[in-house]
C-alpha positions in Angstrom: 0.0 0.0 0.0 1.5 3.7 -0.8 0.7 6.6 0.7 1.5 10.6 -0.2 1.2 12.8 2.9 1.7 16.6 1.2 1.9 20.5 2.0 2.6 19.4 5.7 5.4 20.5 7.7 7.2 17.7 8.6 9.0 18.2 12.3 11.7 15.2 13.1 15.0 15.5 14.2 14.4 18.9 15.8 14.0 20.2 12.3 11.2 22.0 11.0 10.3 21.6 7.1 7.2 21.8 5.1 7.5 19.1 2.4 5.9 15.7 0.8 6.1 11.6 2.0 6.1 8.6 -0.2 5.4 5.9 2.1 5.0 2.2 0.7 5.3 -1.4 1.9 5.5 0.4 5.5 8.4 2.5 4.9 9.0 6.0 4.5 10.5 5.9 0.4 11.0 9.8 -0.6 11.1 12.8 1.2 10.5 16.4 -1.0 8.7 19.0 -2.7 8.0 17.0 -6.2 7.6 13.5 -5.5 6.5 11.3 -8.4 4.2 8.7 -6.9 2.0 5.8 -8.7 -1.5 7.1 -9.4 -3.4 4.8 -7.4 -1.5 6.3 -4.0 -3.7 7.1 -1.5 -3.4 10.6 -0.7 -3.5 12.9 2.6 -3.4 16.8 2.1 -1.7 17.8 5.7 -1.9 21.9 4.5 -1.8 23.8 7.7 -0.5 20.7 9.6 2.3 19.1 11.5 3.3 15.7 10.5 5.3 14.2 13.2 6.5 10.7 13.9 4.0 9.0 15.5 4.0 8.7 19.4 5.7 6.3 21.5 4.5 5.6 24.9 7.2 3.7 26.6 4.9 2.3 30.0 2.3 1.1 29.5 0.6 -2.1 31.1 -1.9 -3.8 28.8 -3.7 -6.5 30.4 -1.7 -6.9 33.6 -2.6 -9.3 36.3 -1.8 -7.0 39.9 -3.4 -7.2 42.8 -5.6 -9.9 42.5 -7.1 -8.9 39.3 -6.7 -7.7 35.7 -6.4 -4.9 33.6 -9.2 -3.8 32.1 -7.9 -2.4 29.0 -6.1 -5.1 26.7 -3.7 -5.3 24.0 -6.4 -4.8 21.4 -8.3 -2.0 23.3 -5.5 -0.6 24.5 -3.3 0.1 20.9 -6.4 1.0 19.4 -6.8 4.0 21.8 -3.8 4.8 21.5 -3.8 4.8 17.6 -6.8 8.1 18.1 -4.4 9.5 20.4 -1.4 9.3 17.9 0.7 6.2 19.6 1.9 3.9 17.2 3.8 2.4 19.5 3.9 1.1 23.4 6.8 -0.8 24.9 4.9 -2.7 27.9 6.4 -4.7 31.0 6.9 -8.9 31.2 6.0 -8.9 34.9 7.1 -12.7 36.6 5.5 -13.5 39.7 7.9 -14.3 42.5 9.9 -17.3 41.6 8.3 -17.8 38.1 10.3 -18.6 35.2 10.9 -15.4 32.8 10.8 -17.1 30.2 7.6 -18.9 30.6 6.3 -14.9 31.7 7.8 -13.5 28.6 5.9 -15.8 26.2 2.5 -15.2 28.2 2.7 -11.5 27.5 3.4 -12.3 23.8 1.0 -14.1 23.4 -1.5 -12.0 25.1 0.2 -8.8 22.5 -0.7 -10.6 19.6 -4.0 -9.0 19.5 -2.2 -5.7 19.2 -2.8 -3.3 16.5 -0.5 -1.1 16.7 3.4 -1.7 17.3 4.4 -2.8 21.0 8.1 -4.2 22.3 8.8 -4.8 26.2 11.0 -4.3 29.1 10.8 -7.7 31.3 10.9 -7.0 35.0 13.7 -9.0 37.1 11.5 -9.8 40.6 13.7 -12.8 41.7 17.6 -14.4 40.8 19.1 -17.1 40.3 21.2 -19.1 38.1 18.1 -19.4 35.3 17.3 -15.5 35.4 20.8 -14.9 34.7 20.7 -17.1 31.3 17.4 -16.2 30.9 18.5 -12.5 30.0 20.9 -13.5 27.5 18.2 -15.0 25.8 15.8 -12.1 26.3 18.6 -9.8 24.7 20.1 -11.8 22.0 17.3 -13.9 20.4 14.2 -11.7 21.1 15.2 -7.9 21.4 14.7 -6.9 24.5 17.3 -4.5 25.8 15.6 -3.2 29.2 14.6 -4.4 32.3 12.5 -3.6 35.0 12.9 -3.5 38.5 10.2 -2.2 41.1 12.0 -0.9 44.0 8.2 -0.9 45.7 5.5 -3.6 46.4 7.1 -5.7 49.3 6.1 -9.3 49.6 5.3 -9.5 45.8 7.6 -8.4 43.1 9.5 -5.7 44.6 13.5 -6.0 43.6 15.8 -5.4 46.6 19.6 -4.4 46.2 21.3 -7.9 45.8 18.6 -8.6 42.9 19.1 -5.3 41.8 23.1 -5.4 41.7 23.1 -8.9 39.9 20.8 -7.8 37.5 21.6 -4.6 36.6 26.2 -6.1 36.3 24.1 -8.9 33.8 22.6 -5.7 31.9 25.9 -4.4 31.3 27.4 -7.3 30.3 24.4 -7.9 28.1 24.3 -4.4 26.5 21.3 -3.9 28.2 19.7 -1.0 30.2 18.1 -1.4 33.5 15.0 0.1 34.0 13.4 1.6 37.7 10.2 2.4 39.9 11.9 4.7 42.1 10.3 3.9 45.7 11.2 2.8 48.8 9.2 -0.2 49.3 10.0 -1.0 53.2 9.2 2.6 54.1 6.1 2.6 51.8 5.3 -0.9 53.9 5.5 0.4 58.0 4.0 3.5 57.0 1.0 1.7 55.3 0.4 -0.4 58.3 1.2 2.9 60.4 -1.4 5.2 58.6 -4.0 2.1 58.8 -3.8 1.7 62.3 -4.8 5.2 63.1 -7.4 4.4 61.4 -6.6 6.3 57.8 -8.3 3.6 55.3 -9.6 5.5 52.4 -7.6 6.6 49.1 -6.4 9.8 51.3 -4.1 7.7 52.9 -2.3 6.4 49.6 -0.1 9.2 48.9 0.5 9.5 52.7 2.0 6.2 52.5 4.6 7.4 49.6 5.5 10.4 50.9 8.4 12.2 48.2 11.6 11.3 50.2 10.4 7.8 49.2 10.9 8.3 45.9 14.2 10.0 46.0 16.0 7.6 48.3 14.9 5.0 45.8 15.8 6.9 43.0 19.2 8.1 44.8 20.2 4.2 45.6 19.1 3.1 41.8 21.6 5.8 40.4 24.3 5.0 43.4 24.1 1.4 42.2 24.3 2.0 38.5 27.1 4.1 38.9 29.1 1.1 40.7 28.7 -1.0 38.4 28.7 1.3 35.5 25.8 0.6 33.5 23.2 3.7 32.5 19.9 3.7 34.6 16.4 5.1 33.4 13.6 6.0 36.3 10.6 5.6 35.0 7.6 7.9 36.4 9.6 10.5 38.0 6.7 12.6 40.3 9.0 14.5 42.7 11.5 17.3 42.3 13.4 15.3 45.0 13.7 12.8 42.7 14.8 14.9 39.4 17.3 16.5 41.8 18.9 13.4 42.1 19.0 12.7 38.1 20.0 15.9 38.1 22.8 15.8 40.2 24.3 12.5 38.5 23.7 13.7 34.7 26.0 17.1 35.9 28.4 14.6 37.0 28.5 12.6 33.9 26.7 9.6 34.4 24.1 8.1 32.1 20.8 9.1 33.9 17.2 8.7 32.3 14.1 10.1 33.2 10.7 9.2 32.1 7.5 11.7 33.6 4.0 11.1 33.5 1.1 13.3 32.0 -0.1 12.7 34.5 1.5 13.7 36.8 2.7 16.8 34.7 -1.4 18.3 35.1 -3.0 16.1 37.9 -2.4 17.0 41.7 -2.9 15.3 44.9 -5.8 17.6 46.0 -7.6 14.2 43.9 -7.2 12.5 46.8 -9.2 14.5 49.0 -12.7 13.8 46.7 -14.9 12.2 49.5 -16.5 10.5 46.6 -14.4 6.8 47.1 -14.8 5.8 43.4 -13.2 9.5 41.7 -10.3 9.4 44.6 -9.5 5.5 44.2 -10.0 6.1 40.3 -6.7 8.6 40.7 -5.0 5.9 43.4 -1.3 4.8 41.3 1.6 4.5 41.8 4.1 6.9 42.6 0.6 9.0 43.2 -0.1 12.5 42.3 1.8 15.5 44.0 2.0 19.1 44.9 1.6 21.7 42.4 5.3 22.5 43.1 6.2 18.7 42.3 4.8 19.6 38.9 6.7 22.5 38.1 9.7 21.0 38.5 8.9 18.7 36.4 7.9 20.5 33.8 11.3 22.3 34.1 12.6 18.6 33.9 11.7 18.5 30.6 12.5 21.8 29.5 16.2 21.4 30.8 17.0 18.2 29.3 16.7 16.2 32.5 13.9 14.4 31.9 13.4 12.7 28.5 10.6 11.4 27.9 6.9 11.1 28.8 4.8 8.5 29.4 1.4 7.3 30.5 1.9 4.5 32.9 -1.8 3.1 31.0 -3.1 0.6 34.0 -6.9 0.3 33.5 -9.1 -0.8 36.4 -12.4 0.5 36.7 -14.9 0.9 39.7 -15.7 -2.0 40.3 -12.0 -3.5 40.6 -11.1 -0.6 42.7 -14.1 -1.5 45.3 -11.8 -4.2 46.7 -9.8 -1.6 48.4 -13.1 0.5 49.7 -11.8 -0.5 53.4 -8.1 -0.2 53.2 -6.3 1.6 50.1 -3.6 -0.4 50.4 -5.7 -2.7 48.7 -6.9 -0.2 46.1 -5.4 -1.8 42.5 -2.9 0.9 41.1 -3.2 2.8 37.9 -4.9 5.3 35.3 -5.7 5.6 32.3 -3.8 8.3 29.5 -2.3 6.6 26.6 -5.4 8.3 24.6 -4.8 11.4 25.7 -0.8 11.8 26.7 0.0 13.6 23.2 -3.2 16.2 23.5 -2.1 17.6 26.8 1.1 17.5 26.7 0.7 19.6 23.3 -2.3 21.9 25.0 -0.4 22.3 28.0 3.4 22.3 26.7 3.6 23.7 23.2 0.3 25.8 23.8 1.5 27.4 26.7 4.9 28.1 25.0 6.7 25.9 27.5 7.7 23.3 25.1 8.3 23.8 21.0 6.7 21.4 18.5 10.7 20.3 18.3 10.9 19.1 21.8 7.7 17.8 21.6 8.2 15.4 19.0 11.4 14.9 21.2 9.8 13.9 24.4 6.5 12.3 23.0 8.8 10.0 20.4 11.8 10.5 19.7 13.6 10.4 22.6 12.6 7.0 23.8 13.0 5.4 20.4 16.9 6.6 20.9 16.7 5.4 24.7 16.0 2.3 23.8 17.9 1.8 20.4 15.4 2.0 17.5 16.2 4.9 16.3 15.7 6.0 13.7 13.7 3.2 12.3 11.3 4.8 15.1 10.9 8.5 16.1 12.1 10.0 13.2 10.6 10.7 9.7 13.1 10.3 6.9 13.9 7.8 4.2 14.6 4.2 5.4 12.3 4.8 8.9 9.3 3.3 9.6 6.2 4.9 8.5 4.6 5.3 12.0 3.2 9.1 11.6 0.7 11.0 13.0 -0.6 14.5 11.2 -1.8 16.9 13.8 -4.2 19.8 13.5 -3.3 22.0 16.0 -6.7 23.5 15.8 -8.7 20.5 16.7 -10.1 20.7 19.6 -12.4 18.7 22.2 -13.7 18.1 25.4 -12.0 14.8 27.2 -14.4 12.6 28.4 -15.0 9.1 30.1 -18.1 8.9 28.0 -16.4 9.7 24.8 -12.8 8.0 24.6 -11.2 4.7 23.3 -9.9 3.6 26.3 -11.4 0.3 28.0 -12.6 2.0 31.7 -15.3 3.9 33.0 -13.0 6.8 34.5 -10.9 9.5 32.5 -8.1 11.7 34.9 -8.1 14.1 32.6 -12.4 14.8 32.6 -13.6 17.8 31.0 -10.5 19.3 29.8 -10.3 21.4 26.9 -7.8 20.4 24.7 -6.6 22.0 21.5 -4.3 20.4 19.3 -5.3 16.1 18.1 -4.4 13.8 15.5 -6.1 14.0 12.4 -4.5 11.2 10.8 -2.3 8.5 12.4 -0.6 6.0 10.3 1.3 2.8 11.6 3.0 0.8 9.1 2.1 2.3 6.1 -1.1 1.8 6.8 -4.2 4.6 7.9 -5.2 3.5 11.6 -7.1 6.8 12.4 -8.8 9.4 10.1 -10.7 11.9 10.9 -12.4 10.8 14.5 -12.9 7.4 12.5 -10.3 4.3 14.3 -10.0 1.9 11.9 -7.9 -0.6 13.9 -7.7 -4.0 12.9 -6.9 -6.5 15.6 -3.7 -8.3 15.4 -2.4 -5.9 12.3 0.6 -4.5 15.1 4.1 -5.8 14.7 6.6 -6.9 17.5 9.7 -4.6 17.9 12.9 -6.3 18.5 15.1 -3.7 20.2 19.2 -4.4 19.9 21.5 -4.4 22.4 23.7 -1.8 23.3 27.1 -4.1 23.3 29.9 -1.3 22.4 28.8 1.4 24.2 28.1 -0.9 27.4 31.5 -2.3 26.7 33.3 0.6 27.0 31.3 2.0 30.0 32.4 -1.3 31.6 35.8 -0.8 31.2 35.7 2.7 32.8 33.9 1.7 35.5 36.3 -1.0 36.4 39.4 1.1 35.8 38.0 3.3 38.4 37.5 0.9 41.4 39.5 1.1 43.8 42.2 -2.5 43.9 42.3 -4.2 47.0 45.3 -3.3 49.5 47.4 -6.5 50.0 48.4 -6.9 54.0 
C-alpha cells in the first residue's frame, strides 16, 4: 500500500520543514517537494498541519494481572486507543510473579500482545535471581530484542526487587548491552507506613499518597543511580513525580553519568488535591503508583523537561475500573494501582506544553517520540521521519479541539483523569505501518495488524562503560 502525505510540515530531528512523503510497503520511500508517486497512492493533504513521527509511549501495562485482578484495558483496546491519540507504538512490562520462570512470563505476555494493533516491544521486569534469570536475559537480549529491564523498588512481599537482585541484575545488563530500567520507591518505608497510617485508622484513598510520601521516591531513585554508577551501566527512572527525585537525576547527569528520566502526563497536570474527593470511586480512580503530588512537584517537572533532564513522557496506562477498585473500599492499600492516559498523553502535553509556549513542536516530537526510540535503540527506524524509517506518523491539527471525556474515549474504563479538559491540538491522521489507523475521529484498527519490535543491544557502548567503570574501582590493599 503507498501513501502521499503533502503540503505538511514535517518536524523530526528537531528540524522543522514543510515538504511531501512517499510511504510504501510500511516505509518512509522519498522525502520532497516534487515526488513522483504511482496514481493509485492514497493521498493525505496535511496543508496547515504538522506531520510528526507518530508517538511512542514507553509504559504502558496492557492486560496486567496486579493485585488480585486484571487490567481492564487489553492489548487490542488498549493500541487501538492509543492509535486516536497518535501512539503507534507502546513498549509494555513482562512482569514474573515471584519465583516464576521469565521465560515462561515472557511468552504469556506475547501471546497476550498478539492482538495488538499497533506496534508494542517490552521491558521484562527482574522480581527474583538465580542461576536461570541470569541465562534467561541473555536470551531475552540476543534472540528476542529486548534491551531493558525492570525492577520495582516498591510492592514488598510481591515483586519488589531489593539491592542484591538489583546489583546482579543490573552487572548482567551491562554485560548484556542492556539497560536497567526503575520504579523509584522505597518499598519498606512505603510498607511500615501503610500499616502505620492504617492503624490510626486512615483507610480511604487519602491515605495512599500519605503512605509514599516524596523522600520515598528520592532515596529510591538516589540508591538506583548509586548502584548504576558502581557498576557502570546507564539507569532510566521511570515515572519520575517528585522534584526530590529529578534532583537526584539531576545531580548524576551534571556529574557525567548516564541518567534517564521518564514523567507522566499525569503527573505533569493532575495533583494530589484528587485525593481529597470524599466521593471513594473518583479518589481510588486517581489511586497509582508513585501518586499524584503538589503543584510544586509539577513544576519541577515541567522544568525537567524543559532542561533536558527528563526525556521522555509516558502514560503508565493501567486500567481498572470501579468496580475492581471497590476491593480496596476499606483499606487503600488494597486499592489496585493505575490510570488511564495513553489516549490522551499527546493532547495535553501539546495543550499544556507547546500551547502554553513551554515546550516547542521540536521538543515535543522529542519527548512524546523521539527520545525514547533513541533510549531504547530503534532509532531512527522509530521516532524520526526520513527515508529508510518506519512509517509510524501521525498528522496533527493544531486547531482540533475537544472536550475529554469518560463517555467519549477509546480507552477500555469507565473513569478519565483528565475529565472535562479542553484540549486544542489532536491527530487527524495516524498511520502505523504504512497503513491509515485513524482518520478523521474514524479508528480503523484492525486487531492483530501491530508488529513486535525487536530492540538491539547496546554491546559497544556498554563495553566501553564497563571498562571505565572497572578502571575506576579502587584494587584491594594486599596486607
Amino acid at each position: 500500500m503507498s501513501l502521499l502525505i503533502k503540503n505538511g510540515t514535517v518536524v523530526s530531528d528537531g528540524q522543522r520543514k514543510k515538504t511531501n512523503i512517499y510511504c510504501n510497503d510500511g516505509v518512509i520511500k522519498a522525502i520532497g517537494n516534487d515526488l513522483d508517486v504511482p496514481s493509485n497512492t492514497q493521498v493525505i493533504d496535511a496543508n496547515g498541519q504538522y506531520v510528526m513521527p507518530g508517538g511512542i509511549d514507553p509504559h504502558t501495562h496492557m492486560q496486567l494481572p496486579f493485585m488480585g485482578t486484571v487490567a481492564s484495558e487489553d492489548f487490542y483496546t488498549g493500541t487501538a486507543a492509543g492509535l486516536a491519540g497518535g501512539t503507534t507504538m507502546i513498549i509494555d512490562f513482562v512482569i514474573p510473579g515471584p519465583q516464576q520462570n521469565i521465560m515462561e512470563a515472557y511468552n504469556q505476555w506475547r501471546e497476550w500482545s498478539e492482538k495488538s494493533c499497533s506496534n508494542y516491544s517490552f521491558h521484562v521486569a527482574i522480581t527474583w535471581w538465580d542461576e536461570t534469570v541470569k541465562a534467561d536475559m541473555k536470551t531475552l537480549v540476543e534472540e528476542e530484542g529486548v534491551n531493558s529491564f525492570k525492577h520495582f523498588m516498591a510492592y514488598k512481599g510481591a515483586i519488589m526487587a531489593d539491592d542484591e537482585i538489583m546489583y546482579n541484575s543490573f552487572s548482567r545488563s551491562l554485560e548484556l548491552g542492556a539497560i536497567p530500567t526503575c520504579h523509584a520507591e522505597n518499598g519498606e518505608m512505603v510498607f511500615q507506613l501503610q500499616k502505620q497510617l492504617l492503624a490510626q485508622g486512615i483507610t480511604g484513598p487519602e491515605g495512599h499518597p500519605l503512605s509514599r510520601p516524596p523522600a520515598a521516591e528520592a532515596e529510591a531513585a538516589n540508591r538506583a543511580i548509586k548502584i548504576a554508577d558502581v557498576i557502570g551501566v546507564p539507569v532510566y527512572l521511570v515515572h519520575v513525580s517528585t522534584e526530590d527525585a529529578l534532583n537526584e537525576i539531576t545531580q548524576a547527569r551534571n556529574n557525567g553519568q548516564r541518567v534517564y528520566g521518564e514523567c507522566l502526563a499525569g503527573h505533569l497536570l493532575v495533583d494530589e488535591s484528587v485525593y481529597q474527593d470524599t466521593n471513594f470511586e473518583s479518589a481510588a480512580a486517581h489511586v497509582m503508583s508513585p501518586p499524584f503530588r503538589s503543584p510544586e512537584h509539577q513544576t519541577a517537572l515541567w522544568k525537567g523537561l524543559q532542561s533536558g533532564n527528563l526525556q521522555t513522557t509516558a502514560t503508565d496506562h493501567c486500567c481498572f475500573c470501579a468496580d475492581q477498585k471497590a476491593v480496596g473500599k476499606d483499606d487503600f492499600s488494597k486499592i489496585p494501582n493505575g490510570t488511564a492516559g495513553i489516549e490522551d498523553r499527546m493532547a495535553v502535553l501539546w495543550t499544556h506544553g507547546v500551547s502554553t509556549g513551554k515546550l516547542t513542536p521540536e521538543e515535543f516530537v522529542d519527548i512524546t517520540s523521539t527520545n525514547a526510540a533513541k533510549i531504547f535503540n530503534i532509532h531512527p527506524r522509530k521516532g524520526s521521519i526520513q527515508v529508510g524509517s518506519d512509517a509510524d506518523i501521525v498528522v496533527w491539527d493544531p486547531e482540533l479541539s475537544k472536550t475529554i471525556s469518560a463517555k467519549t474515549h477509546h480507552q477500555n474504563i469507565d473513569f478519565n483523569i483528565f475529565e472535562g479538559m479542553q484540549v486544542k491540538g489532536l491527530p487527524s491522521h495516524t498511520i502505523c505501518n504504512g497503513v491509515l489507523k485513524y482518520a478523521n475521529g474514524t479508528l480503523m484498527a484492525e486487531k492483530g495488524s501491530g508488529q513486535y519490535i525487536k530492540r538491539p543491544a547496546f554491546q559497544p557502548v556498554f563495553d566501553a562503560l564497563g571498562k571505565i567503570a572497572k578502571a575506576n574501582k579502587p584494587e584491594a590493599v594486599k596486607r
